[in-house]
N, C-alpha and C positions, 0 to 999 in steps of 0.2 A: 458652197456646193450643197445643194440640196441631199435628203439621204435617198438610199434606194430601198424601195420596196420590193423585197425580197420574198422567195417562195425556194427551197430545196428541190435540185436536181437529184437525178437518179441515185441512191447512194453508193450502188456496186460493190458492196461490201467494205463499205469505209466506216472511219469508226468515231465516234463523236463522243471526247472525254468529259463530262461536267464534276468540275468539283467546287463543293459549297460545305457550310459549317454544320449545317443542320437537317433536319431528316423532311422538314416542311419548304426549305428554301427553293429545291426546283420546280414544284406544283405551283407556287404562289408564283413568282417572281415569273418566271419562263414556262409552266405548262404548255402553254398554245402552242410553241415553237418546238420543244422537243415532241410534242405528239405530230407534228408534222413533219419532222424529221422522221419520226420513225414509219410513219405512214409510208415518205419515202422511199423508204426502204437502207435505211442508215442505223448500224449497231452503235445504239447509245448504252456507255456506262457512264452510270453515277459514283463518286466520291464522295461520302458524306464522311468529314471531318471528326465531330465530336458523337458522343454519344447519347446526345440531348436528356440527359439520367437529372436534370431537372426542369425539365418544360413539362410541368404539368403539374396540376392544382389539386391538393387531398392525396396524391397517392406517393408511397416510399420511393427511393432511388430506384432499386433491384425493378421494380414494378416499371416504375419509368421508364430505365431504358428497356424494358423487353417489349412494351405496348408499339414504343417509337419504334423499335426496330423492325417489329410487324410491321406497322403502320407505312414506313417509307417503302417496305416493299411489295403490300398492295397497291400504294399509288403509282409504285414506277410497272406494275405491270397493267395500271390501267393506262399508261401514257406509252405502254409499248419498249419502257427500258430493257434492254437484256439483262442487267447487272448490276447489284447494288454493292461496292464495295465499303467497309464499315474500318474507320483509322483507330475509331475509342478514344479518343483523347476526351477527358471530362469538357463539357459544355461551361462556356463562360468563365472559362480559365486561359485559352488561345494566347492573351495578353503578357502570361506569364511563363509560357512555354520557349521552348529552343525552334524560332521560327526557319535553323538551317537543318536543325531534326526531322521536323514538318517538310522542309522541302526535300529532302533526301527522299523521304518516303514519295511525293510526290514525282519528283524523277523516275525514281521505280518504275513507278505505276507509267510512265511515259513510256520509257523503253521497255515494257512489259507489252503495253497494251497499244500500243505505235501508233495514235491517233491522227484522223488527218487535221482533226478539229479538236481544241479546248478552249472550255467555256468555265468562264468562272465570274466574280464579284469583279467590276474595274475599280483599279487601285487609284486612278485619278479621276472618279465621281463621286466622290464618298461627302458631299453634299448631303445635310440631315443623316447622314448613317450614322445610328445612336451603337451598333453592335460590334465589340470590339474583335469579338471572334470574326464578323464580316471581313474586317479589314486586316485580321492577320492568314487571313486563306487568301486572300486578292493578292496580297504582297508577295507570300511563296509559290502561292503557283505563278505570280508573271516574272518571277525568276527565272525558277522552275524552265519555264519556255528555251528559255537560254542555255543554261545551265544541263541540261538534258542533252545537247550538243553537243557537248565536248568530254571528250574523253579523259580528263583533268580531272573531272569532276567524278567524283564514288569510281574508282577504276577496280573497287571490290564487284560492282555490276559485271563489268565486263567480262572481269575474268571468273564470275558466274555463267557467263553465256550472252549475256545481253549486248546493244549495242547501243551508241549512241542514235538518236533519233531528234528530225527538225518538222517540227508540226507547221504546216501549212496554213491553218486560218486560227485567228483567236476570237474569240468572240466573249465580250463583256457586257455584263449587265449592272442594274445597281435601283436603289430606290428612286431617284434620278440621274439619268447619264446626262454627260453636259457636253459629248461628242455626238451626237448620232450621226450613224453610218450608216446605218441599216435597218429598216423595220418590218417587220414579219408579219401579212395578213393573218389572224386569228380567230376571223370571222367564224369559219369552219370547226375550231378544236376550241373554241370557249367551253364549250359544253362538258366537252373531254378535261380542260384543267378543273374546270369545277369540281366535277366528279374527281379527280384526281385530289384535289386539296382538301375534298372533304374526308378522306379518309383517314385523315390528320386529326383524329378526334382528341386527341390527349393534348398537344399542344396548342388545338383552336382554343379549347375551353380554359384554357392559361392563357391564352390572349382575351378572350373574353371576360376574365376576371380582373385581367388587369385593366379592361376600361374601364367596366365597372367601379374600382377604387379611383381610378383619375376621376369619373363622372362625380362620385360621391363627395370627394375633395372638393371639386367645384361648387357642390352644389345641387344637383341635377340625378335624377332618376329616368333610368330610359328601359321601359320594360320589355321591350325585347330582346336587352343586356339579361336581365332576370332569366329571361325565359329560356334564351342559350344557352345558362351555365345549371338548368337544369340536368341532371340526367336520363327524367323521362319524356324530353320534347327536342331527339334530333332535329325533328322536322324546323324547329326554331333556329336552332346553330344554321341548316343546310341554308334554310332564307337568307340567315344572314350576309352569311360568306357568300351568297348567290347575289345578290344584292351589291356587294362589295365589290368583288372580282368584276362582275358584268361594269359596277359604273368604272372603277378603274382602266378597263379595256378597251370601256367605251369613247372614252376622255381622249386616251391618248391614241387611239386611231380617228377621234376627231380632228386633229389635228394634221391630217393625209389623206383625209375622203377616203375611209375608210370606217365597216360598223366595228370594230375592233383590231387591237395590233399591241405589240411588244416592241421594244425597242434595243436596239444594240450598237456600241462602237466595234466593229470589227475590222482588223491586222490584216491583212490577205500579204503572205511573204514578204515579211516585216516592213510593208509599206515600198516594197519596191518591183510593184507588180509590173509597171511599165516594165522593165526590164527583161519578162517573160516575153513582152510581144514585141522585141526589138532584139533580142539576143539569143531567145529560146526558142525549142525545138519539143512539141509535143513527143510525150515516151508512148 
C-alpha cells in the first residue's frame, strides 16, 4: 500500500504531544511537519526528555544546559510550539535510568495534557539509530500510549484529579522508518525548519566537531568543517545545516514527486479505523 500524502486538517483546538530526547531532535528530525501543524491551527507541546548538559563543545555543564534550554525554546517558538516542557533527566544516560520512571512521568503528561496526537522516535525503525537515549523515549512513550488507559496504572493520578486518557493518532518518526504510512509535504516550511534548527547553535557546533574528528581520523580536511566550528562565521554553520537539511528533504520527497517531505508510520485508533466507519457514529 503505497503511503498517503498527507497535509493537517483544521486543528480546532486539538493538541499534538511530541516527546524526544533532546532539545535539537524536533527541528531536525520533524520541523516541516510541526510547523505545519501549527500553521493549522493545532496546540503543539514538546517533551524534551534530557537536559542535553553535554551537547556542546568548550563550554561547562551549568552552561550547557542553560544555552539548550534557551535554545529549544527559540526554536519551538519559531515552529509555532505553545510549550516546551523540560523532564532533566541527564543527556546520555536514558540507558541506565528506570525506563517505568520515565514512563510514569510520561503518562502524566498524557492525562495532563489529553492529546489527540503523539509523536515520538518509532521503536521498531531504529535502523542505523546509534542514540541510546533515541531509543529509551521511543520504548516509554509507545507504552506510555497504552498504559495511560487504564486506570491500573499510577491510580496516585487519578485520585489527583486526573483521568485516564486514549490518544487517537500516533505518529512516529526516526532516521529511517521502515513502515511509511504517511508523508507530509514540506515543500512550504523548509525554510521555517531551517530557521528553526539553526537556533541550536550549542549543539550544531558539537556535531560539527565531531565530524571534524571522524574526517581527521580518516584522513581528510574539509574546510567548511573549519569554518563552522568557528565562532565568528555563523553564516558558515547556517550554509551548512542549510545545505544539509534542504538535500535531506529534498531526497526523501524525491521519492513522491515531491520538492520536499518528512516521513512518518502513523496508528490512527490502534489500527482499527475500519471499524469507525462500519460501527461508529460521528460525536
Amino acid at each position: 500500500m503505497s503511503p498517503v500524502v498527507w497535509g493537517p486538517e483544521p486543528g480546532e483546538g486539538r493538541v499534538v504531544m511530541i516527546v524526544v530526547a533532546h532539545a535539537d531532535d524536533v527541528a531536525l528530525f520533524i520541523g516541516g511537519t510541526v510547523a505545519r501543524w501549527t500553521l493549522a491551527g493545532w496546540r503543539v507541546i514538546e517533551v524534551r526528555v534530557t537536559d542535553d548538559r553535554w551537547d556542546s563543545i568548550g563550554l561547562d555543564d551549568e552552561t550547557t544546559i542553560r544555552r539548550n534550554a534557551d535554545e529549544v525554546r527559540r526554536a519551538a517558538a519559531v515552529l509555532g510550539i505553545s510549550e516546551v516542557i523540560d523532564l532533566g533527566w541527564p543527556t546520555d544516560t536514558l540507558a541506565d535510568i528506570s525506563e517505568t520512571a520515565l514512563r510514569e512521568q510520561i503518562i502524566r503528561l498524557v492525562r495532563t495534557h489529553r492529546p489527540y496526537a503523539l509523536v515520538t522516535f518509532d521503536p521498531y525503525s531504529m535502523y542505523g539509530e546509534d542514540n541510546q537515549d533515541h531509543k529509551v523515549v521511543a520504548s516509554a512513550v509507545d507504552e506510555s500510549f497504552w498504559t495511560s488507559q487504564f486506570d491500573k496504572h499510577h491510580p496516585e493520578h487519578i485520585r489527583g484529579g486526573l483521568e485516564p486518557h486514549g490518544v487517537f493518532e500516533r505518529w512516529y518518526f526516526g532516521r529511517r522508518v521502515v513502515e511509511v504510512t504517511h508523508v507530509v509535504d514540506t515543500t512550504q516550511t523548509l525554510a521555517t525548519k531551517i530557521d528553526a534548527a539553526l537556533c541550536h547553535e550549542t549543539p550544531l557546533r558539537n556535531f560539527v566537531n565531531q565530524l571534524r574528528l571522524q574526517a581527521k581520523t580518516g584522513g581528510w580536511r574539509v574546510p567548511m568543517l573549519d569554518a563552522a566550528q568557528d565562532d565568528d562565521t555563523p553564516q558558515t554553520l547556517r550554509e551548512l545545516m542549510q545545505r544539509l537539511l534542504t538535500a535531506g528533504a529534498e531526497r526523501t520527497g524525491a521519492t513522491y514527486g515531491l520538492a520536499a517531505a518528512e516521513e512518518f508510520r502513523m496508528v490512527r485508533f490502534s489500527g482499527l479505523e475500519a471499524m469507525l466507519d462500519t460501527l461508529g457514529e460521528r460525536l
